[in-house]
Biotite code that builds the C-alpha atoms (Angstrom):
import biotite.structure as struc

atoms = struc.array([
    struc.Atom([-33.946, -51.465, -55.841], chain_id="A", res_id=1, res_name="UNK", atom_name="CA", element="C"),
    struc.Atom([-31.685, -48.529, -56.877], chain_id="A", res_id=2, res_name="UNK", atom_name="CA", element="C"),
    struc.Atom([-34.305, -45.907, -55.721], chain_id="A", res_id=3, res_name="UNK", atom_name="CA", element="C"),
    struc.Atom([-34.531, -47.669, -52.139], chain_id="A", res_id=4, res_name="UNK", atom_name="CA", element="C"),
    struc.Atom([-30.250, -47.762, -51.963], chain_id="A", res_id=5, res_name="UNK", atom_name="CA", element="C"),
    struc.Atom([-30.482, -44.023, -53.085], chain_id="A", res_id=6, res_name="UNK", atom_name="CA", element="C"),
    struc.Atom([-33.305, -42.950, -49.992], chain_id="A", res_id=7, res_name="UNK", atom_name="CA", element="C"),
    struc.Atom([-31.216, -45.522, -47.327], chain_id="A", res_id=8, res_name="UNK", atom_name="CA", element="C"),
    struc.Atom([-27.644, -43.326, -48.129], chain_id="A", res_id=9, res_name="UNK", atom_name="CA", element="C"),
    struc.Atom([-29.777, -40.076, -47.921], chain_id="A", res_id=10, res_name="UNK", atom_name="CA", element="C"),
    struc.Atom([-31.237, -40.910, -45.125], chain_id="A", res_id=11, res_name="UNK", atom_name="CA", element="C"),
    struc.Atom([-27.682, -41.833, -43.800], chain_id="A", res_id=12, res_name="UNK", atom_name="CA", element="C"),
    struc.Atom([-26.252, -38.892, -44.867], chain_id="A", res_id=13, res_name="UNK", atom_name="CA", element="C"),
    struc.Atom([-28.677, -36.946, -43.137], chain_id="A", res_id=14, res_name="UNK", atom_name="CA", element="C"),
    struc.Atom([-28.356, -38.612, -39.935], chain_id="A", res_id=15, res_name="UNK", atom_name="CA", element="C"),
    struc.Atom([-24.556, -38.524, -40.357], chain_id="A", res_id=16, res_name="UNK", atom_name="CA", element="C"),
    struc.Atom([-24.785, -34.368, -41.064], chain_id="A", res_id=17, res_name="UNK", atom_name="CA", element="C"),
    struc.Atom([-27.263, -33.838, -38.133], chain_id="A", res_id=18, res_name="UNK", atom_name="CA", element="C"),
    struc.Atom([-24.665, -35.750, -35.944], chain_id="A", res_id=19, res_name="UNK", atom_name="CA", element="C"),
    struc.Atom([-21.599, -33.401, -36.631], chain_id="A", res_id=20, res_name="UNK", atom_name="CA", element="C"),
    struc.Atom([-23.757, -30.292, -36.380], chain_id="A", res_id=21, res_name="UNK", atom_name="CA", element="C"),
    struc.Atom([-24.628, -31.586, -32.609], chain_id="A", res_id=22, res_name="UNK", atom_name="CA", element="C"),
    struc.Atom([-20.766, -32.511, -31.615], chain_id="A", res_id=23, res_name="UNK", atom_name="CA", element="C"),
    struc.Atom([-19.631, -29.563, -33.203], chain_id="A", res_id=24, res_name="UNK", atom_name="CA", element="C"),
    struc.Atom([-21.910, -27.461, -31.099], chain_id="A", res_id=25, res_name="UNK", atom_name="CA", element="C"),
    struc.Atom([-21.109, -29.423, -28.217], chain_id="A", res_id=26, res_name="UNK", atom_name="CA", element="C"),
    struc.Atom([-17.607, -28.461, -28.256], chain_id="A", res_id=27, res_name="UNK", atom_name="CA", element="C"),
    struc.Atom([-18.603, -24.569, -29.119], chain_id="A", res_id=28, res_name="UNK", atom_name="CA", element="C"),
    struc.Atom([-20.110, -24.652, -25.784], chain_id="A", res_id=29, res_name="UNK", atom_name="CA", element="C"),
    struc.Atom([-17.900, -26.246, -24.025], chain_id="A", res_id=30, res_name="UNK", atom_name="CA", element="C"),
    struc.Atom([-14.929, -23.400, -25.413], chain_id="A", res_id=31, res_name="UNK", atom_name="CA", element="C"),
    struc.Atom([-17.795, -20.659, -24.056], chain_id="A", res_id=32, res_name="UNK", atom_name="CA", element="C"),
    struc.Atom([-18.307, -22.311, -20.889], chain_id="A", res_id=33, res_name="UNK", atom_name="CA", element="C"),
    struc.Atom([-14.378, -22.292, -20.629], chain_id="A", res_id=34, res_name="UNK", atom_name="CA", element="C"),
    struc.Atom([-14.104, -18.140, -21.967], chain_id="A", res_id=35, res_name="UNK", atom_name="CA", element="C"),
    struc.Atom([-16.739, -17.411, -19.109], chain_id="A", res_id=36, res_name="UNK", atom_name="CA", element="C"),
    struc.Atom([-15.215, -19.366, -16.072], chain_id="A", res_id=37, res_name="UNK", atom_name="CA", element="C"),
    struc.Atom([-11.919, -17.337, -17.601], chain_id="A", res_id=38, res_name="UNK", atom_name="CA", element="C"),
    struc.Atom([-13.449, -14.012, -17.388], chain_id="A", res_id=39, res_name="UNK", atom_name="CA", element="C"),
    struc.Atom([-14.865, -14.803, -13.939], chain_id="A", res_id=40, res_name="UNK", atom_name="CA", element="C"),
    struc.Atom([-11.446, -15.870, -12.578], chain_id="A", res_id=41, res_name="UNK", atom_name="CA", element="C"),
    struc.Atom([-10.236, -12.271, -14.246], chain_id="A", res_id=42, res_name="UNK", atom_name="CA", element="C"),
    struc.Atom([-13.038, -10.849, -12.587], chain_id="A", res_id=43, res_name="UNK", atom_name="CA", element="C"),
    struc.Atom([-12.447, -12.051, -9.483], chain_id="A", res_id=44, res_name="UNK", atom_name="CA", element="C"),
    struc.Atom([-9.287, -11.054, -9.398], chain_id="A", res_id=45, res_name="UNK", atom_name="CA", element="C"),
    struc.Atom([-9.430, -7.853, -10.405], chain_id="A", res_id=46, res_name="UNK", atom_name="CA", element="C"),
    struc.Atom([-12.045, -7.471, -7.868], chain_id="A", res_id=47, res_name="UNK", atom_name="CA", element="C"),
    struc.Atom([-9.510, -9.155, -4.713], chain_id="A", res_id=48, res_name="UNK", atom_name="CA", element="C"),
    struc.Atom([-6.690, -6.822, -5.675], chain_id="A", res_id=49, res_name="UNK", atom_name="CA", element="C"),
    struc.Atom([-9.356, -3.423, -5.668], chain_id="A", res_id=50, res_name="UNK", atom_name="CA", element="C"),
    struc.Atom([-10.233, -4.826, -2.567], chain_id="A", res_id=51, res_name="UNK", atom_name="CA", element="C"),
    struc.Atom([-6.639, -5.620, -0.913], chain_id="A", res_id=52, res_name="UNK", atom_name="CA", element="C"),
    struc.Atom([-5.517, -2.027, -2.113], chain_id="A", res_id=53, res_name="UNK", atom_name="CA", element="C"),
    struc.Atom([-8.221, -0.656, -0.073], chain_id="A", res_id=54, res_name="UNK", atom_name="CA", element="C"),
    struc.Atom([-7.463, -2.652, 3.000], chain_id="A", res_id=55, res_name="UNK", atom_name="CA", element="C"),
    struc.Atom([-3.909, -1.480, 2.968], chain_id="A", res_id=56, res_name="UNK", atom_name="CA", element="C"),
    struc.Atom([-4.824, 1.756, 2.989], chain_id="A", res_id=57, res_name="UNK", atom_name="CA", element="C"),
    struc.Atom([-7.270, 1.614, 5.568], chain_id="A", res_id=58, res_name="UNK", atom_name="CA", element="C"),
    struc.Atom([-4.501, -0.189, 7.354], chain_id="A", res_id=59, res_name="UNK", atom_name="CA", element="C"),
    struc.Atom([-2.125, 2.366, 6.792], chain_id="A", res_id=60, res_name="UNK", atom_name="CA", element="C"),
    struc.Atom([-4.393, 5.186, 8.159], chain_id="A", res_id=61, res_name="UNK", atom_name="CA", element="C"),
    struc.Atom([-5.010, 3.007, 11.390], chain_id="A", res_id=62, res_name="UNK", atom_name="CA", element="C"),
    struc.Atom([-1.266, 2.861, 11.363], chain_id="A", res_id=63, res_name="UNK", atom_name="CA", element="C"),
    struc.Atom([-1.101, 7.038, 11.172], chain_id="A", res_id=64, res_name="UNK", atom_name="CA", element="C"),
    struc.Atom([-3.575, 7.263, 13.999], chain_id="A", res_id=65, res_name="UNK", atom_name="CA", element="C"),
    struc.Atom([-2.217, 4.853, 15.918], chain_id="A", res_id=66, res_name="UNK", atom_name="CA", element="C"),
    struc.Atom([1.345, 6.431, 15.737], chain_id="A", res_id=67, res_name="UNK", atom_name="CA", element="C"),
    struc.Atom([-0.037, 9.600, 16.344], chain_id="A", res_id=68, res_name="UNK", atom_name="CA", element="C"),
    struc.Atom([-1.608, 8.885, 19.961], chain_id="A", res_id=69, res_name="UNK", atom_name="CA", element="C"),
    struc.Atom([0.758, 8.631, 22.539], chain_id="A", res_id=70, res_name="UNK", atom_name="CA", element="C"),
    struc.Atom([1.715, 5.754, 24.555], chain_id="A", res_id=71, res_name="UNK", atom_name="CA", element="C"),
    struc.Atom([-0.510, 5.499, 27.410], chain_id="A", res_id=72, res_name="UNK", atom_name="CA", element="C"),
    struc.Atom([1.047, 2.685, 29.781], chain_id="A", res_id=73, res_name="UNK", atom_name="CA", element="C"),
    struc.Atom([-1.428, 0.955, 32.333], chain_id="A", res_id=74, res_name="UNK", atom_name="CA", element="C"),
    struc.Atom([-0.442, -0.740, 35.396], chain_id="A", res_id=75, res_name="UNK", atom_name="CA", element="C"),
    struc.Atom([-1.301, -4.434, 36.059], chain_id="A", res_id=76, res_name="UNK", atom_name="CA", element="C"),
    struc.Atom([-2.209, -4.799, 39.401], chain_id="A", res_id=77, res_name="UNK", atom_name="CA", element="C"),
    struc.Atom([-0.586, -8.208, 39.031], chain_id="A", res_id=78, res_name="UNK", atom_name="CA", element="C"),
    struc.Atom([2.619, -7.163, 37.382], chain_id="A", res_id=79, res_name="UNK", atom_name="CA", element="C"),
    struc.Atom([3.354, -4.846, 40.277], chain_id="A", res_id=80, res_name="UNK", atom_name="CA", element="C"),
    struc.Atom([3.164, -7.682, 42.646], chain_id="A", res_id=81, res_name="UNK", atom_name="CA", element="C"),
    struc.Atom([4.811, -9.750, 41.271], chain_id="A", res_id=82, res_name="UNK", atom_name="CA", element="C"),
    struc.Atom([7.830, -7.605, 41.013], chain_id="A", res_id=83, res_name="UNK", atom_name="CA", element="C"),
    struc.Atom([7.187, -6.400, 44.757], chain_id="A", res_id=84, res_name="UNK", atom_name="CA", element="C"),
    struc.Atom([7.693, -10.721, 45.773], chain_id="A", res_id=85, res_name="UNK", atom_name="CA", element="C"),
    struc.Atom([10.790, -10.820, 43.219], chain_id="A", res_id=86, res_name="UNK", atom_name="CA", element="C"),
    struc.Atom([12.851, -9.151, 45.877], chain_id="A", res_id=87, res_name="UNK", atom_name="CA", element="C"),
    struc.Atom([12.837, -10.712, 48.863], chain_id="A", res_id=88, res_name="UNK", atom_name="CA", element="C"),
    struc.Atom([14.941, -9.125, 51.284], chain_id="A", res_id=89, res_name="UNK", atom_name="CA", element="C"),
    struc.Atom([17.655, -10.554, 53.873], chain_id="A", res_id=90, res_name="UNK", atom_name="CA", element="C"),
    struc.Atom([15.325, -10.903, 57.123], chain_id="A", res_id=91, res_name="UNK", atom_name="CA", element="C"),
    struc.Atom([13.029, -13.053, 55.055], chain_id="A", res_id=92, res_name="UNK", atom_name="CA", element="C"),
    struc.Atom([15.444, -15.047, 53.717], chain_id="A", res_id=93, res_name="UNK", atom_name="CA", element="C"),
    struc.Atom([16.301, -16.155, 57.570], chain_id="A", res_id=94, res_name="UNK", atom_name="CA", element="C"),
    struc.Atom([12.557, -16.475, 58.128], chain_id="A", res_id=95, res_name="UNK", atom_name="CA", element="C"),
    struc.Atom([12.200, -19.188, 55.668], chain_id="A", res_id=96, res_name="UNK", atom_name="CA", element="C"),
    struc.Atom([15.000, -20.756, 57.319], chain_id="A", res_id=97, res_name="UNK", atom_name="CA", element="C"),
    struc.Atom([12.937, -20.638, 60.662], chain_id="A", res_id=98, res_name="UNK", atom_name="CA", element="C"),
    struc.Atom([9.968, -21.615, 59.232], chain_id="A", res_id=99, res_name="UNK", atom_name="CA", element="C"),
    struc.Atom([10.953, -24.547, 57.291], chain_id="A", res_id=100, res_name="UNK", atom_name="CA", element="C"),
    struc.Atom([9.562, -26.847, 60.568], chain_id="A", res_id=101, res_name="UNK", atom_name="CA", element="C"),
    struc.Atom([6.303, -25.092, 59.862], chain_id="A", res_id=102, res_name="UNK", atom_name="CA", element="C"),
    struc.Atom([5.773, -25.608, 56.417], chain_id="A", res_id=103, res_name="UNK", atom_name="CA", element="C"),
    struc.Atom([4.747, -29.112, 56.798], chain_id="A", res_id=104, res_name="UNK", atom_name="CA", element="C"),
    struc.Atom([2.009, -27.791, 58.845], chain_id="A", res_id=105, res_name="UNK", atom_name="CA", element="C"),
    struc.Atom([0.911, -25.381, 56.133], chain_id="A", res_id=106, res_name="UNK", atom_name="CA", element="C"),
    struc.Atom([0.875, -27.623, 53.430], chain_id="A", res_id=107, res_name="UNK", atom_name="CA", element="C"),
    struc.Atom([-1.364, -30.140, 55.250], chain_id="A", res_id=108, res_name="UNK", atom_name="CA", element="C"),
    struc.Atom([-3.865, -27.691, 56.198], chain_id="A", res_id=109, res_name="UNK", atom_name="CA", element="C"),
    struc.Atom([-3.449, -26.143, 52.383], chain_id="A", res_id=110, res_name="UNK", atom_name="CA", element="C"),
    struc.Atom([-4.380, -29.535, 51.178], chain_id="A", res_id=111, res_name="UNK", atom_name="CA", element="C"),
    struc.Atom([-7.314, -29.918, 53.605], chain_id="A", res_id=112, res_name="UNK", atom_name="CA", element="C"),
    struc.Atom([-8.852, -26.990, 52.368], chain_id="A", res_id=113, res_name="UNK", atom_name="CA", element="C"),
    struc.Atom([-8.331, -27.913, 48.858], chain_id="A", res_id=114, res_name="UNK", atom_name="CA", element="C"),
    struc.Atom([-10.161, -31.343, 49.814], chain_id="A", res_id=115, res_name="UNK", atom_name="CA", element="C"),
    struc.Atom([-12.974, -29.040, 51.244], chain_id="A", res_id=116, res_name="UNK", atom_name="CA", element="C"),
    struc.Atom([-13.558, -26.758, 48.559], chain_id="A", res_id=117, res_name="UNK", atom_name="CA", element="C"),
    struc.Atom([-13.736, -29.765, 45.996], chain_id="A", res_id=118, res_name="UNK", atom_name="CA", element="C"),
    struc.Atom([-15.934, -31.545, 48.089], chain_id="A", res_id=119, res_name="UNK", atom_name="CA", element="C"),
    struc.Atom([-17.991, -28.313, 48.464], chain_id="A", res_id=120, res_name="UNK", atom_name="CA", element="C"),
    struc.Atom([-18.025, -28.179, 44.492], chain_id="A", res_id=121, res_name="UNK", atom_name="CA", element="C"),
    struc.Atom([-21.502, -28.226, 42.911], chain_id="A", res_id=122, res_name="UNK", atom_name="CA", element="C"),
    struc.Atom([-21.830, -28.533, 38.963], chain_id="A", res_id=123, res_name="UNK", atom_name="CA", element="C"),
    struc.Atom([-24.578, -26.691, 37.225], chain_id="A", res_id=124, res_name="UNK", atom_name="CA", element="C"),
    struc.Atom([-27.582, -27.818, 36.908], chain_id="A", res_id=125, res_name="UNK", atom_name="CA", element="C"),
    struc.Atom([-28.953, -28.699, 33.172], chain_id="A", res_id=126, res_name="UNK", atom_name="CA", element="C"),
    struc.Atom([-31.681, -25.706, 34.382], chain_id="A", res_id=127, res_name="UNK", atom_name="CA", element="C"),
    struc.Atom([-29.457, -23.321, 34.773], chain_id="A", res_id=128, res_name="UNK", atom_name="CA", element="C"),
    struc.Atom([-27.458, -23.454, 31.411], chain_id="A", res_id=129, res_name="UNK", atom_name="CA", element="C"),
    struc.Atom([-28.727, -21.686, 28.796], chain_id="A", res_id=130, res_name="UNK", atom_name="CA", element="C"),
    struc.Atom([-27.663, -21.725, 25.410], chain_id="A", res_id=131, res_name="UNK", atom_name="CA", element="C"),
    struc.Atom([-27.448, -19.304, 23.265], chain_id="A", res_id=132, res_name="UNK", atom_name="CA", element="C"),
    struc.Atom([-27.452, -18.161, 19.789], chain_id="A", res_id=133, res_name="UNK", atom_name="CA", element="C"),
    struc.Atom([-24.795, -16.110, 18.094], chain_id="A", res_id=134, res_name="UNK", atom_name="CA", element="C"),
    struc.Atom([-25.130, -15.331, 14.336], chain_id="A", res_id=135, res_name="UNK", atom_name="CA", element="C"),
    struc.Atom([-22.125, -15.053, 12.478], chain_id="A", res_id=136, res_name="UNK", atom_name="CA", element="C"),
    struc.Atom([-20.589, -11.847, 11.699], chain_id="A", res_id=137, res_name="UNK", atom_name="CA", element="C"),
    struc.Atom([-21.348, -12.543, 7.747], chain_id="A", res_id=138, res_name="UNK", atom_name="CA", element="C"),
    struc.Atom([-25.104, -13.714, 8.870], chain_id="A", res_id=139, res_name="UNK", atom_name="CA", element="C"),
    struc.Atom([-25.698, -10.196, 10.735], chain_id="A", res_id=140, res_name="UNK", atom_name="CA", element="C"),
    struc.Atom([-23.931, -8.198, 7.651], chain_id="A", res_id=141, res_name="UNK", atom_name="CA", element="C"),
    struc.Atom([-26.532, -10.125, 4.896], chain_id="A", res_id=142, res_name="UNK", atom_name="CA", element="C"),
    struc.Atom([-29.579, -9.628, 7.582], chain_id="A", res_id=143, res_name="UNK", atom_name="CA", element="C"),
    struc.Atom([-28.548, -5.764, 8.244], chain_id="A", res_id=144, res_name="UNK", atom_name="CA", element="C"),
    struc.Atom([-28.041, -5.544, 4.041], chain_id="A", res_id=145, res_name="UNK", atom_name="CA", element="C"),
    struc.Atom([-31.549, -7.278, 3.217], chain_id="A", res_id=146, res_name="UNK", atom_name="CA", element="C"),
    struc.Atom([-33.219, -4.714, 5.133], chain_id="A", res_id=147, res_name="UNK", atom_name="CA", element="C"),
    struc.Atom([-31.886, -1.881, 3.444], chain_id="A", res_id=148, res_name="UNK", atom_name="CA", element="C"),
    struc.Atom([-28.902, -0.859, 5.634], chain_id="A", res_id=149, res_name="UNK", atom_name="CA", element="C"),
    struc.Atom([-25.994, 0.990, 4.048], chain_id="A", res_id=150, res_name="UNK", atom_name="CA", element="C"),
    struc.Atom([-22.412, -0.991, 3.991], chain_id="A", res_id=151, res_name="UNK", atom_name="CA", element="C"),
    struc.Atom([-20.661, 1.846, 5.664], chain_id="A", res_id=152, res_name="UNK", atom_name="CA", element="C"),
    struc.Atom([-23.556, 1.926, 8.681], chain_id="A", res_id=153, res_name="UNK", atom_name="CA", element="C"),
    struc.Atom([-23.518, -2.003, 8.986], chain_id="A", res_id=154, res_name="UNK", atom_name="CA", element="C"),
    struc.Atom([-19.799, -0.921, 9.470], chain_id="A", res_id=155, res_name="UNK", atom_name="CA", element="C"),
    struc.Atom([-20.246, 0.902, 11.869], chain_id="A", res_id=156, res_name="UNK", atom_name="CA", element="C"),
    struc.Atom([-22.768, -1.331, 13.969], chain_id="A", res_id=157, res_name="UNK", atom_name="CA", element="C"),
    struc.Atom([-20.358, -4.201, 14.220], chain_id="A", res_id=158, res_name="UNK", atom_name="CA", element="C"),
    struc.Atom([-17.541, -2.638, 14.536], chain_id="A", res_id=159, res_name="UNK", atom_name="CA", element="C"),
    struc.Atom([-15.844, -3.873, 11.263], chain_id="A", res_id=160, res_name="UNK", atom_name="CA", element="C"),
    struc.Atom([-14.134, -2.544, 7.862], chain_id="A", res_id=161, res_name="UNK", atom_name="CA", element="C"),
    struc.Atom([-16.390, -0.972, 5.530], chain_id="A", res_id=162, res_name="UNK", atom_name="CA", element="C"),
    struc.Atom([-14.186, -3.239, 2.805], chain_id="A", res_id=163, res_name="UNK", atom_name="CA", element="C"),
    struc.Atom([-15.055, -6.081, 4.797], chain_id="A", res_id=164, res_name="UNK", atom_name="CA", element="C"),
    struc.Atom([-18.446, -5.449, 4.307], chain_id="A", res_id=165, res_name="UNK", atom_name="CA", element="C"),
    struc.Atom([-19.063, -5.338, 0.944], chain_id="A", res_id=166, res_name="UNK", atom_name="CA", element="C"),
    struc.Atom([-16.773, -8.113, 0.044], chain_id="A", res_id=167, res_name="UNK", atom_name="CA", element="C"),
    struc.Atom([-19.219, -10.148, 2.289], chain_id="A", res_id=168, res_name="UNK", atom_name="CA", element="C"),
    struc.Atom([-22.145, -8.821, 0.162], chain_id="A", res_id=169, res_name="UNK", atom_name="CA", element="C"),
    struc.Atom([-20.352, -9.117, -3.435], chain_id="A", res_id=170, res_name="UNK", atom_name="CA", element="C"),
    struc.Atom([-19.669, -12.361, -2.497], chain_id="A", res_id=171, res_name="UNK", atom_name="CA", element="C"),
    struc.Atom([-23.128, -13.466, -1.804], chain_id="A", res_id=172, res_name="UNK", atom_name="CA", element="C"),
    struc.Atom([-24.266, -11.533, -4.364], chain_id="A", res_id=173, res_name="UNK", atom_name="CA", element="C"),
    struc.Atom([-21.770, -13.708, -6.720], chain_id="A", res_id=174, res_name="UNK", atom_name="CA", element="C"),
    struc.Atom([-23.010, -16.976, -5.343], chain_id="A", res_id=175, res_name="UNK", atom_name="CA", element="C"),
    struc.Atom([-26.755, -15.777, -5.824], chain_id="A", res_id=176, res_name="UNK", atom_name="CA", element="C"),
])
């Protein structure tokens, strides 16, 4: 009866030792899995700030050429109407007077054509709309990178930063 108490507690003890090797393990991991996601945050990081540095001195550059151009001032043909009607001069002013009587007139035939055109109104047929496609500027910058393009000439093509670019394919290439 002693031997069979004896083999039962070593048995138990066994069980018992197998059961804190497994928990303590359990929490080992669990610390590692916590070290990594802390040295990816770092990592990440470190990686946003190399970036942002680079973007403000891109930025600062376009700021250089941009100073350096000179103003070039275009004309709206719009704007210089509308300052042309802002000054009305004294024989109009006494023309409006006049002309009051008529405005009724005016407006009423205004209004009738207004009537007419939205009566004349056709929507688009179902036929005739087309829709359309568009990927994503992230989309076009994985499909240009997957086929071997360089970041600075995928760039180039769509007319964005070359920084902009290869955040868009460290990220994926994070994710992957």
């Amino acid at each position: 009866m002693i031997y069979l108490l004896l083999f039962i507690s070593f048995i138990i003890h066994i069980i018992t030792f197998i059961y804190i090797k497994t928990v303590r393990n359990g929490t080992i991991t669990a610390e590692e899995m916590s070290q990594q996601q802390e040295e990816q945050r770092k990592e990440i990081q470190e990686l946003l700030a190399v970036y942002l540095v680079e973007i403000r001195e891109e930025n600062e550059k376009l700021i250089e050429v941009l100073e350096d151009k000179p103003n070039q001032k275009t004309k709206h043909p719009l704007y210089t109407q509308n300052k042309t009607e802002e000054k009305p001069s004294a024989s109009q002013d006494t023309n409006r007077e006049d002309s009051s009587s008529f405005l009724s007139k005016d407006d009423s035939q205004k209004s009738a054509n207004q009537k007419s055109a939205t009566n004349d109104y056709q929507p688009p047929s179902i036929e005739q709309v087309e829709d359309t496609f568009v990927p994503s500027l992230s989309a076009q910058v994985l499909s240009l990178y997957s086929k071997g393009e360089s970041i600075e000439s995928i760039a180039r093509k769509l007319d964005c930063g070359k920084t902009e670019v290869e955040l868009m394919v460290k990220f994926q290439q994070k994710n992957m």
